[in-house]
N, C-alpha and C positions, 0 to 999 in steps of 0.2 A: 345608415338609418338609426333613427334613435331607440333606444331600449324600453322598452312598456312592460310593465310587470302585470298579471294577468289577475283578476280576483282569487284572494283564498288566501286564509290565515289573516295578518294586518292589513290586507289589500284588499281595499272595499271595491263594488261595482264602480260606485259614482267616481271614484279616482282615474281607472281605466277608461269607462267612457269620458270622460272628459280629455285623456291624453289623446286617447284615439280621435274623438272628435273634432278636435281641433288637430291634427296631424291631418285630415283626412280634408278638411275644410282648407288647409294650406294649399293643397292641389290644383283649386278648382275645377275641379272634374268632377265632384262629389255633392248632390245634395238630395234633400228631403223634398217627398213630394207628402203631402199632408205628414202621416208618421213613416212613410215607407223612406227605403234609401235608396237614391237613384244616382245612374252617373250618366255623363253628355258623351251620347256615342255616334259618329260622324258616318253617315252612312248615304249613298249616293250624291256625296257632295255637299250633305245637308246636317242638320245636325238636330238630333232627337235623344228623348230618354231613354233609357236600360234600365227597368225594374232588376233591380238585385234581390234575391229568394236571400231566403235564412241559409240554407247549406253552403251559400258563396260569402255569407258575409267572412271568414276566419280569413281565405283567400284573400278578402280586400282587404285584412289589418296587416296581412305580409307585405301588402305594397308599399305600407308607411312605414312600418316599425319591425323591429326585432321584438320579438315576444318571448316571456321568461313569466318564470314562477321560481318558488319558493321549495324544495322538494321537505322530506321530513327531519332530514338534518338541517335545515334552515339555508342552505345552500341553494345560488342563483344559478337553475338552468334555464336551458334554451326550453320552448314546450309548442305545440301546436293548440290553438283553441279550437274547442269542444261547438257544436253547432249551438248545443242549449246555450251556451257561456257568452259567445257571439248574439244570440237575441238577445239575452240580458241586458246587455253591454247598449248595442242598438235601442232598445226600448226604455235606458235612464236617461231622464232627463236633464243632466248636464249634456248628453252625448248630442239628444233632439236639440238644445240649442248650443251647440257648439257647430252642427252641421247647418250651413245658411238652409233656408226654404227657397225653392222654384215653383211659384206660379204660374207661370207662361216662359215659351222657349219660342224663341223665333229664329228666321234666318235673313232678319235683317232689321235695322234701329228701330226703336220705338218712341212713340212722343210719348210723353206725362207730365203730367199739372204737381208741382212741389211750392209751397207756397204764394201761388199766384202764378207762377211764372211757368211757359212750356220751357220741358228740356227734353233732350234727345238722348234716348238708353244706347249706349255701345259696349258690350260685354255686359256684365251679372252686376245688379243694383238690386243690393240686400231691403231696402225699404222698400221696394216696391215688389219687390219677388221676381223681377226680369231678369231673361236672360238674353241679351240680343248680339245676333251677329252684325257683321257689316260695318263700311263706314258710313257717314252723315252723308247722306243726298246733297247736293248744292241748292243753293236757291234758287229759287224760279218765279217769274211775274207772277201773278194771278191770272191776269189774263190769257198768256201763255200754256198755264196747268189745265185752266176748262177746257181750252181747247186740245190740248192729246188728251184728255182723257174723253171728250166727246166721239175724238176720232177712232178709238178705239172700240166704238159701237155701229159702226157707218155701214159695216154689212152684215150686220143683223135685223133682221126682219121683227120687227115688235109689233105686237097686234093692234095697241093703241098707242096714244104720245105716252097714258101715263104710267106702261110698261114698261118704255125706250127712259122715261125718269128715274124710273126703280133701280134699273139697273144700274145707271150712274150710283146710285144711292150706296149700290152694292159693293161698288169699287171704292167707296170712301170708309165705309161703314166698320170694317177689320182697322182700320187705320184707331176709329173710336175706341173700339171696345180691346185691343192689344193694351192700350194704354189707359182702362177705366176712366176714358172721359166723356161718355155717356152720361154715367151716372145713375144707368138703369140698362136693362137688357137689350140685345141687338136679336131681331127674331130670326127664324130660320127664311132662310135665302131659296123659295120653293120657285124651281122653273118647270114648267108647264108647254108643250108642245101638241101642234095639230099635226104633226109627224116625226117618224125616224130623220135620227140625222138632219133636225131645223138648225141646231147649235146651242142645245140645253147647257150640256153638258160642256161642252168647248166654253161656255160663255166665264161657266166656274173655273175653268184649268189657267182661262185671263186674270179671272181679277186674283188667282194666289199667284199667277208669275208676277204681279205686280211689284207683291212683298215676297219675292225670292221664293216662296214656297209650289210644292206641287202638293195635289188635291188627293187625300188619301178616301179613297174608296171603298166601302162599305155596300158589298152588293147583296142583293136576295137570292137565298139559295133554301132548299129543304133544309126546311126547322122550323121555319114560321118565323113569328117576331123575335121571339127568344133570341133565335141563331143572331140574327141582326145585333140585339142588344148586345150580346157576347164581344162582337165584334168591335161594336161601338166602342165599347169598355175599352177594350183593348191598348184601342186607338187614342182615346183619353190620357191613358196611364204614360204611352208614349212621349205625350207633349205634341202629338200633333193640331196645329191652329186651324185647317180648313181639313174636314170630315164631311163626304158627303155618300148618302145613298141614293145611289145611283137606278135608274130605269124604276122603280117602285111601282108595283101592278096591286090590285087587288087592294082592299082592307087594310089600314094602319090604324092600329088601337092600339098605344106604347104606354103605359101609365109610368114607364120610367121615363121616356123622354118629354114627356110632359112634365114632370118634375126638376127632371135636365133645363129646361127652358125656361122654369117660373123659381125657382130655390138660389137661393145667393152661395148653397155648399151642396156638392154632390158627392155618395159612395160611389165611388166603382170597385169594380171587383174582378181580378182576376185567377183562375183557378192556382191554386199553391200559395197564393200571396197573400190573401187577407184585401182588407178594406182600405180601400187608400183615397182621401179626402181630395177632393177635383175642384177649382176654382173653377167654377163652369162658365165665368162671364168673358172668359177670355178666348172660349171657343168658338172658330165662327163653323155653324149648321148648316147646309147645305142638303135638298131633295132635287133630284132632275124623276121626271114622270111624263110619259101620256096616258094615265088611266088609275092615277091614284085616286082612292077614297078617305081619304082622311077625317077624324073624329071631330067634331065641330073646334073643342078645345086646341086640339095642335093645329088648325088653319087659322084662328085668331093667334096665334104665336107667329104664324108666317109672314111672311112679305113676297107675294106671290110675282112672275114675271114672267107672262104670256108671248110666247116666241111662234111665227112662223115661218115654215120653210121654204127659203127661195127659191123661184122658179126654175127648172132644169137649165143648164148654161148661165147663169149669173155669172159675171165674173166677176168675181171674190177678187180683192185688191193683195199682191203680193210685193214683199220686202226685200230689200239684199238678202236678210236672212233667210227667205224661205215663207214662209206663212205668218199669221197673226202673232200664232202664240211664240212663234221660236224668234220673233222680231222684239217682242216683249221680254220675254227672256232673256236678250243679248243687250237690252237698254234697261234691264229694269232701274239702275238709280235713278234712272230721269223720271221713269215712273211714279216711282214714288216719292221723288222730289216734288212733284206735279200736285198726288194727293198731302202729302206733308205742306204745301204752299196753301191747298183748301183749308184746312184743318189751320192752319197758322191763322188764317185771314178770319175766320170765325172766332178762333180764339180770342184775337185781337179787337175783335168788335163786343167784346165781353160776353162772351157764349151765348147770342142769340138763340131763342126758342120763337116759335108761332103759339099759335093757338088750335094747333091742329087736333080732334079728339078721336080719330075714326079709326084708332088701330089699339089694341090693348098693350102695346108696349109702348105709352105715349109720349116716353121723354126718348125714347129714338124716332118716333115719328117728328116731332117740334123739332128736334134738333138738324134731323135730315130735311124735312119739310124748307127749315127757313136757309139751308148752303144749296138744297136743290134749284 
């Protein structure tokens, strides 16, 4: 490992961070989430963020370097860095742009628009803040993609047609907003049940095995909404792309996640760590409820999807694999090759909009409205 001399005497901060930052950015395991320092940590097969505290940073410059100083005979030793010396170090700014930025962290490619043209993210694309696992989907007809992604709804009970559309809408909709091709917010994804066990919930855990992901869960416990937000945060800071609170009873009055849903930059904040800046447009939102009351403000943010439960003995269709979701799971490229061929085909027709005005997130309504 190479030698980094540490600040003190002729050795300035901005020297140090700069070695280190760039040492650390060599890796690619390392990056900045707003000003925080995070690294990709692979965990149930999947791969999310490690918020790193200030007392771990010194630990992480041993990974890259040998660290020395200067002692009073002006002689180079070996030295451990100091936790305060490590912030410093972290918080100049050669070190913040020497360490890339992450945006969004997936577990599997991403489209984006780079002068006119889509491309498909695999691994970490400094311009755009991605970080994506996986390889590229194969191509797939159009006509072919509507149809498994229709079939994917075939035994769910929707209360109306324009439910059973929503939901489609659902499975495309992360595809948009992973890759800011929206170009304005994707609301939260509220499913709604006339009972236990209709498939509120199952319908969410589909559309993230779409995109490789499972649905991280934010349940209600004593604390009230606070507890909630906590958790939410949490979940944020991680890089997780599908969040959902689950079974939701009672009164939701969140003025943070109402803020979450309409601000182009969100704090979050987790205890020990300070504030760390959230691209909030890349998160998709997720409510499963029978009995939620929501504040008039976060149900014009929603995109609601009224589900009911099928009658006892339905027989629900099974896979080689096993059920819906682990059928889903074991195909997902084709999946998403299916939604990636949606998204291709609109792109190509020069990003069609309607004239739809009945939702206050209207360039996700026009844009979904006119691929629905």
């Amino acid at each position: 490992m190479p030698d980094v001399m540490l600040p003190g005497g002729l050795i300035r901060v901005r020297d140090a961070a700069k070695q280190l930052g760039d040492l650390l950015a060599a890796t690619g395991r390392y990056y900045r989430r707003g000003e925080a320092l995070t690294r990709v940590h692979e965990e149930d097969g999947r791969v999310h963020l490690q918020l790193l505290r200030p007392d771990g940073f010194a630990s992480v410059f041993e990974e890259v370097a040998k660290l020395h100083k200067f002692n009073q005979k002006g002689q180079k030793v070996a030295t451990i860095c100091s936790t305060q010396r490590a912030k410093e170090i972290v918080a100049a700014e050669p070190f913040q742009n020497a360490v890339p930025e992450i945006k969004a962290i997936t577990n599997c490619p991403v489209l984006i628009e780079r002068n006119g043209q889509l491309l498909t993210v695999t691994g970490y694309d400094r311009a755009s803040g991605i970080y994506a696992q996986g390889a590229e989907p194969g191509k797939m007809p159009l006509e072919d993609a509507v149809r498994l992604l229709k079939e994917l709804l075939q035994d769910f009970r929707f209360a109306t047609d324009a439910d059973g559309a929503l939901a489609q809408v659902a499975m495309i909709t992360p595809a948009l907003a992973f890759g800011g091709l929206l170009g304005g917010r994707a609301p939260i994804d509220l499913g709604e049940a006339d009972a236990s066990q209709a498939g509120k919930g199952y319908r969410n855990k589909v559309t993230a095995a779409i995109y490789g992901e499972k649905v991280a869960a934010v349940a209600q416990q004593k604390g009230g909404v606070g507890s909630l937000e906590e958790r939410f945060n949490s979940m944020l800071i991680r890089g997780r792309p599908f969040i959902s609170f689950d079974n939701v009873r009672g009164p939701i009055d969140s003025q943070l996640l109402e803020t979450f849903m309409t601000e182009d930059s969100y704090t979050a904040r987790e205890p020990y760590s300070g504030n760390i800046e959230i691209d909030p447009t890349r998160t998709n939102v997720m409510f499963t409820s029978n009995k939620a009351e929501m504040t008039k403000d976060l149900a014009n943010r929603s995109s609601c999807v009224h589900i009911l439960k099928q009658p006892d003995g339905y027989p629900f269709r099974t896979y080689d694999e096993g059920d819906l979701l682990a059928h889903v799971r074991a195909n997902q490229p084709k999946y998403l090759g299916a939604v990636f061929a949606v998204v291709k085909h609109w792109h190509s027709q020069g990003k069609p909009r309607t004239e739809e005005t009945g939702h206050d997130f209207r360039q996700w309504a026009q844009v979904l409205d006119w691929i629905s």
